[in-house]
Backbone bond lengths (Angstrom), bond angles and torsions (degrees), N, CA, C in turn:
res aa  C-N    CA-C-N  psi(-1)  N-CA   C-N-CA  omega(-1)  CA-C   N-CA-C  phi
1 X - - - 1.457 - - 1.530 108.70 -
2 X 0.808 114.19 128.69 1.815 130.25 -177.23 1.362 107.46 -92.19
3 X 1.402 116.59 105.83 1.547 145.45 -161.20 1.919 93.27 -97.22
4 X 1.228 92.25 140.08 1.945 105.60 161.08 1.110 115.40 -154.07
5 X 1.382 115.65 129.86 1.138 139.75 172.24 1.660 114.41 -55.21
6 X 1.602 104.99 129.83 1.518 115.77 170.49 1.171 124.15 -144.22
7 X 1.444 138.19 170.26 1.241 129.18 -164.48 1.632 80.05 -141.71
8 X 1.356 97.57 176.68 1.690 132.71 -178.62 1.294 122.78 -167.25
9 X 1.233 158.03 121.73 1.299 158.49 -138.79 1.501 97.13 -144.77
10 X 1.308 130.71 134.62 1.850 128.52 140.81 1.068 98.66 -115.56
11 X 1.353 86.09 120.17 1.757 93.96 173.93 2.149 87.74 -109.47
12 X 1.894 79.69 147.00 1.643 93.28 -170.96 2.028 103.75 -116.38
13 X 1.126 117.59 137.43 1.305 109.37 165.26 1.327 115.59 -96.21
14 X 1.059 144.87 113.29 1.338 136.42 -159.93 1.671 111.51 -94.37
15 X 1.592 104.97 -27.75 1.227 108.23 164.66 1.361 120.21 -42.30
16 X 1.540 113.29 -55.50 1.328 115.65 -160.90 1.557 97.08 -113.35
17 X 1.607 133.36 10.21 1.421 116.14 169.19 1.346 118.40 83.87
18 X 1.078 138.58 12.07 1.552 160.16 -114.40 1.369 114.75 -141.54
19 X 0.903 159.31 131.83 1.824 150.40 151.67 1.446 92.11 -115.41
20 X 1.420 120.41 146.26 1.648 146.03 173.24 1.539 91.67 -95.87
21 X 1.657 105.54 142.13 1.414 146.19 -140.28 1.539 109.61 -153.23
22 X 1.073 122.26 120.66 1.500 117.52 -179.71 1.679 105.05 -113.82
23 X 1.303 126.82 100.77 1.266 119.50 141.56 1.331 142.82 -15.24
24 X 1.344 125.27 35.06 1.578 127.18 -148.16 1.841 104.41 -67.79
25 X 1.365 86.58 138.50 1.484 98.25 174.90 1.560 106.32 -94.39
26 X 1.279 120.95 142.93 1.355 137.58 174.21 1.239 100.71 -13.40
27 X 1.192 136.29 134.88 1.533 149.62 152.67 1.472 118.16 -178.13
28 X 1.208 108.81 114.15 1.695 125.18 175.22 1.041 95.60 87.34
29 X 1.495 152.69 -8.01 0.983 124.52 170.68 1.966 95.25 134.32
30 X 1.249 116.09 5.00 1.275 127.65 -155.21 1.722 89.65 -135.47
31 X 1.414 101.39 149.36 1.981 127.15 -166.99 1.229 84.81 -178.47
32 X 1.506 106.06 154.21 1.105 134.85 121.14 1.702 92.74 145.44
33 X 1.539 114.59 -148.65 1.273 140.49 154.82 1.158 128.44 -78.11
34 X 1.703 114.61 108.67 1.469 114.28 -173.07 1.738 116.36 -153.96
35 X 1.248 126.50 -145.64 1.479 98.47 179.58 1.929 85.62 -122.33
36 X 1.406 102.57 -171.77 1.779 108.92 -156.17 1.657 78.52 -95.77
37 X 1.552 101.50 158.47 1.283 120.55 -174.33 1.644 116.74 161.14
38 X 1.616 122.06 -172.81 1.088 106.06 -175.59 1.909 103.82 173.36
39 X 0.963 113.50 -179.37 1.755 111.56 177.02 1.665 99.69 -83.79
40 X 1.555 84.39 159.93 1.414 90.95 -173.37 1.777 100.60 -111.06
41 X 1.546 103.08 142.54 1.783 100.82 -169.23 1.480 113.23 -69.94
42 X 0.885 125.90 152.14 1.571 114.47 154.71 1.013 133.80 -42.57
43 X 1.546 120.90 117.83 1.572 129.99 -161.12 1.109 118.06 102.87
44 X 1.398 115.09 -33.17 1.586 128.62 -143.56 1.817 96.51 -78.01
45 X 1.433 107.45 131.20 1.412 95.79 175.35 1.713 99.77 -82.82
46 X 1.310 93.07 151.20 1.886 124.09 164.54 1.092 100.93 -33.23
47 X 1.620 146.94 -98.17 1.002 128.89 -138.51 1.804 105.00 -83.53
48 X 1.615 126.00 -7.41 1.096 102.60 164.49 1.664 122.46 -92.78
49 X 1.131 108.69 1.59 1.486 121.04 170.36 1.658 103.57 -57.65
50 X 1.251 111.83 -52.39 1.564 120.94 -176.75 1.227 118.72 -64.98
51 X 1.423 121.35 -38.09 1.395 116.32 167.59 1.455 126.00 -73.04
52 X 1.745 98.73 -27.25 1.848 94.41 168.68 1.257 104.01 -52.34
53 X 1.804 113.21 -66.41 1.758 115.83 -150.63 1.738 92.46 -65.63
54 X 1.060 141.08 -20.23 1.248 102.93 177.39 1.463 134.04 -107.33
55 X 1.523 106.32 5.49 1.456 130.02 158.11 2.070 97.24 -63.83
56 X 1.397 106.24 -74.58 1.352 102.29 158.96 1.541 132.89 28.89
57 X 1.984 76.10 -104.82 1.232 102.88 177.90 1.663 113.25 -80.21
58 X 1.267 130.93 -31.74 1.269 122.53 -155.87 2.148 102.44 -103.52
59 X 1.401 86.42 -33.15 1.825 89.35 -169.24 1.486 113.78 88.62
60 X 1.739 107.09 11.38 1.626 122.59 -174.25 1.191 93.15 -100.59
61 X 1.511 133.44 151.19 1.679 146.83 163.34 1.292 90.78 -105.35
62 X 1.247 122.61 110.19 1.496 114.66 163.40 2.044 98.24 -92.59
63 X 1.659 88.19 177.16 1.321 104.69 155.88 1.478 120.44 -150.99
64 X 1.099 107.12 -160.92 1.942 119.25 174.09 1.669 98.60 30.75
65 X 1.456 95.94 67.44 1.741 95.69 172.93 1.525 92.65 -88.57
66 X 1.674 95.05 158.14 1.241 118.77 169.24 1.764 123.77 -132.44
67 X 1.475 90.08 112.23 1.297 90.77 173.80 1.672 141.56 -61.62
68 X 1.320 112.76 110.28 1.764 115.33 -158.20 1.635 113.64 -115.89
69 X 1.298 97.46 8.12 1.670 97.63 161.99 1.670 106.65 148.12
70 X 1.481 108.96 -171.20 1.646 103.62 -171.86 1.826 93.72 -142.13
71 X 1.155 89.57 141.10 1.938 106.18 164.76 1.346 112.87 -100.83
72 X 1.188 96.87 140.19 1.916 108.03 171.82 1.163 112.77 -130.50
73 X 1.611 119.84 95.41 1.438 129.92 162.06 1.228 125.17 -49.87
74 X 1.173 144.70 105.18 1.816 135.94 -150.14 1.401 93.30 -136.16
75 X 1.620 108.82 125.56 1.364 120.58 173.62 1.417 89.36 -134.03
76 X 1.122 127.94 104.02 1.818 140.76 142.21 1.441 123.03 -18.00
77 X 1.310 80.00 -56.88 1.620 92.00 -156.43 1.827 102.70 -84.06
78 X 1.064 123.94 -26.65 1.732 135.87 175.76 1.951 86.70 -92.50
79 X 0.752 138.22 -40.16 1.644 131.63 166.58 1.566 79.93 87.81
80 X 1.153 116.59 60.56 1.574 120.46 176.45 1.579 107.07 -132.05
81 X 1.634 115.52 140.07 1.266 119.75 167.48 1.577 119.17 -144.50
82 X 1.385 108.92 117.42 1.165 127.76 176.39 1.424 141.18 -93.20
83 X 1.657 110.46 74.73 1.468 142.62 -162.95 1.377 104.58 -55.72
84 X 1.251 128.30 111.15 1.541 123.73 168.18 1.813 109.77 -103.57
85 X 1.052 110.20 156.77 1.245 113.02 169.58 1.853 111.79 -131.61
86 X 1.331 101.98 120.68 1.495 121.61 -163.84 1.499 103.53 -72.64
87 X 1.648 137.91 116.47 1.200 129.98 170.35 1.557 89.02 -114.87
88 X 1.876 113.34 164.11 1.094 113.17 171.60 1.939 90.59 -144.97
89 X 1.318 112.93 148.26 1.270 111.12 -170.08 1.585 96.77 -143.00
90 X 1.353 113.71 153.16 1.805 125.76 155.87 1.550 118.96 -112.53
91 X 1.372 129.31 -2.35 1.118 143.86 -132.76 1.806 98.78 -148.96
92 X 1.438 103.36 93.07 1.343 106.18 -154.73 1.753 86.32 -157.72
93 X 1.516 128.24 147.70 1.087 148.21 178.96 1.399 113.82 -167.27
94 X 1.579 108.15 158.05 1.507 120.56 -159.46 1.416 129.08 109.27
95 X 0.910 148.92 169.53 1.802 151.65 -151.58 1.659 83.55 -131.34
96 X 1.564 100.66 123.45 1.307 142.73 -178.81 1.632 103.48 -55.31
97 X 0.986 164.31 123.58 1.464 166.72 95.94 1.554 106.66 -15.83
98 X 1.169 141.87 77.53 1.184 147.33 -173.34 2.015 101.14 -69.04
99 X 0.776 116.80 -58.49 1.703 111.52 -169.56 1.861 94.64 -108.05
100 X 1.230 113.53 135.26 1.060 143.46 -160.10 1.649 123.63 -129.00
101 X 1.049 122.34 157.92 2.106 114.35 155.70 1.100 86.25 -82.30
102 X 1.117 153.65 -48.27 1.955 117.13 -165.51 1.503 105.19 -80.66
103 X 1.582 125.71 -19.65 1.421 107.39 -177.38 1.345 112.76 149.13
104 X 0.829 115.67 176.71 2.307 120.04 174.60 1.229 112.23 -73.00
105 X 1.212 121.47 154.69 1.541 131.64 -164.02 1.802 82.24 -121.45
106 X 0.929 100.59 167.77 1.728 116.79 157.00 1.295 97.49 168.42
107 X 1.569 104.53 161.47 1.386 135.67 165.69 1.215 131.04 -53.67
108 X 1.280 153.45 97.01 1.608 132.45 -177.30 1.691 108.29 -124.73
109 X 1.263 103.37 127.14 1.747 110.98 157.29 1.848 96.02 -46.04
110 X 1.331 91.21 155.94 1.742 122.06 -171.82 2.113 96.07 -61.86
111 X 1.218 99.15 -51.92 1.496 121.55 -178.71 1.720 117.66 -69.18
112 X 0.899 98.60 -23.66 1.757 120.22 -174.45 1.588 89.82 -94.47
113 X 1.193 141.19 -57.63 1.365 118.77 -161.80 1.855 100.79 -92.04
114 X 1.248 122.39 -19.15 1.592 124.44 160.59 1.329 99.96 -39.69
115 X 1.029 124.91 -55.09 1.751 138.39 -168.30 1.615 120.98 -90.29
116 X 1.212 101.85 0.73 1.758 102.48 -176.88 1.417 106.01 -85.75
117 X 1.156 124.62 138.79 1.203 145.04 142.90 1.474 119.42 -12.55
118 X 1.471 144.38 144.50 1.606 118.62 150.88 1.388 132.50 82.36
119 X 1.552 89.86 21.56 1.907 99.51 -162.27 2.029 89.99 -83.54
120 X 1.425 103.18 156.98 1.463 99.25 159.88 1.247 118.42 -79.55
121 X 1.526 133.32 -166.87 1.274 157.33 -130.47 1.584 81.48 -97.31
122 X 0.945 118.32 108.49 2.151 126.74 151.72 1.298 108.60 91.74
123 X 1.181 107.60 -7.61 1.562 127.37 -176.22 1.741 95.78 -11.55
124 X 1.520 104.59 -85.52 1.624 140.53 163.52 1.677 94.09 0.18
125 X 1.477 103.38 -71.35 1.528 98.10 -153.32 1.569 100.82 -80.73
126 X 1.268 128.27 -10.72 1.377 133.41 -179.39 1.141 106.39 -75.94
127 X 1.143 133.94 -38.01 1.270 136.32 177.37 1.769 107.17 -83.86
128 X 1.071 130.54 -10.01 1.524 120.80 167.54 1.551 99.14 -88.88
129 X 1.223 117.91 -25.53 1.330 126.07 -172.74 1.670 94.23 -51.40
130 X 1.357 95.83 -63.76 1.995 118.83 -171.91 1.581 99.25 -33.28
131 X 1.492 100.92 -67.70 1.582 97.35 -153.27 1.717 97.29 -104.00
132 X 1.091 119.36 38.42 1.750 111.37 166.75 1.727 88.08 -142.47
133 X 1.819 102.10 128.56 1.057 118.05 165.66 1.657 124.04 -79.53
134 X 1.469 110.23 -10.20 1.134 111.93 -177.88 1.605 126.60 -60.32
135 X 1.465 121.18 -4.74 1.239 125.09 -152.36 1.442 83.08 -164.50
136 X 1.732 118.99 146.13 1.283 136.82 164.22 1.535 132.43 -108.53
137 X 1.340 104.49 -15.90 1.571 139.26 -138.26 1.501 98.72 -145.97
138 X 1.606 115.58 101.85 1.698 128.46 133.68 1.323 118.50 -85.22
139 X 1.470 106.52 135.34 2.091 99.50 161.96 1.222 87.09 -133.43
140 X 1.448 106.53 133.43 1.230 132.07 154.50 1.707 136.44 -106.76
141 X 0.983 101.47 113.46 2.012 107.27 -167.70 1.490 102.50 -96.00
142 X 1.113 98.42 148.92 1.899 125.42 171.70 0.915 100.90 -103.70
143 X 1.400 100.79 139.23 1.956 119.70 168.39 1.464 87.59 -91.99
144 X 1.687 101.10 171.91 1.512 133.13 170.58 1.568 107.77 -42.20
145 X 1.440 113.91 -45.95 1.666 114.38 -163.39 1.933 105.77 -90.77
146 X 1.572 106.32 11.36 1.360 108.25 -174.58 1.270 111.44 54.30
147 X 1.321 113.69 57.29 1.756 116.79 152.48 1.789 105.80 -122.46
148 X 0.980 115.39 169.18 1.428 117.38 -175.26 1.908 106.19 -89.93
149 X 1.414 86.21 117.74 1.742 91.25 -166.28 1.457 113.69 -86.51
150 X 1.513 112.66 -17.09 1.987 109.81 -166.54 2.219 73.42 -151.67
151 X 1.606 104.06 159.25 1.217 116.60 142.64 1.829 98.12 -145.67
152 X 1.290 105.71 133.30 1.159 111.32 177.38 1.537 125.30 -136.29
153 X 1.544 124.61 140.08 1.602 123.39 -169.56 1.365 119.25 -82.66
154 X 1.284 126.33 125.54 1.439 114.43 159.37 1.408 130.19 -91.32
């Protein structure tokens, strides 16, 4: 099975109550509402992989990431696996890039994006992943017709 490396970042404003949200436009097979992130290059260590893609995408320098768990995208049948590694940060500086090639950034209360419209694939459980320490570990499997068949906590 042919494994790839990915990252994911929530970055939180605590000032204003807020987590940043990327609007992703179609690419690879991925849309919707999700948090900023991206593959990690060869060589590239993990936690600086995360600060490229989301300088990147956002025009934010975060720091003092913390690692809060990992996703596993599992397609069987493509013998493909798509390893994420969960950072979550408060500690972020720089002027926002609002429209992007991957998509719109905006602001959302914790409760406001529970309820938004348009989220991508596990979004939901990635984000309980974020803020519940009880569990480190989602796997998520694809059926044959490419819909998501199981998501489950470790």
């Amino acid at each position: 099975m042919n494994t790839v490396l990915q990252n994911m970042c929530m970055i939180y404003d605590r000032k204003n109550d807020k987590i940043l949200v990327l609007d992703k436009v179609k690419k690879h097979g991925w849309e919707g509402l999700t948090f900023v992130g991206g593959h990690v290059e060869d060589g590239e260590v993990l936690y600086d992989s995360c600060v490229r893609e989301v300088f990147e995408e956002t025009g934010l320098t975060v720091k003092n990431l913390k690692l809060k768990g990992t996703v596993s995208w599992i397609d069987e049948i493509k013998a493909k696996r798509e390893l994420g590694f969960l950072y979550y940060t408060e500690d972020f500086s720089g002027e926002l890039i609002e429209n992007n090639v991957e998509g719109t950034l905006s602001w959302f209360g914790i409760d406001e994006f529970r309820n938004a419209d348009g989220k991508s694939y596990s979004i939901d459980k990635i984000l309980d992943l974020f803020l519940n320490d009880d569990y480190s570990e989602l796997i998520v499997k694809w059926n044959k017709n490419d819909e998501v068949e199981t998501e489950e906590f470790f």
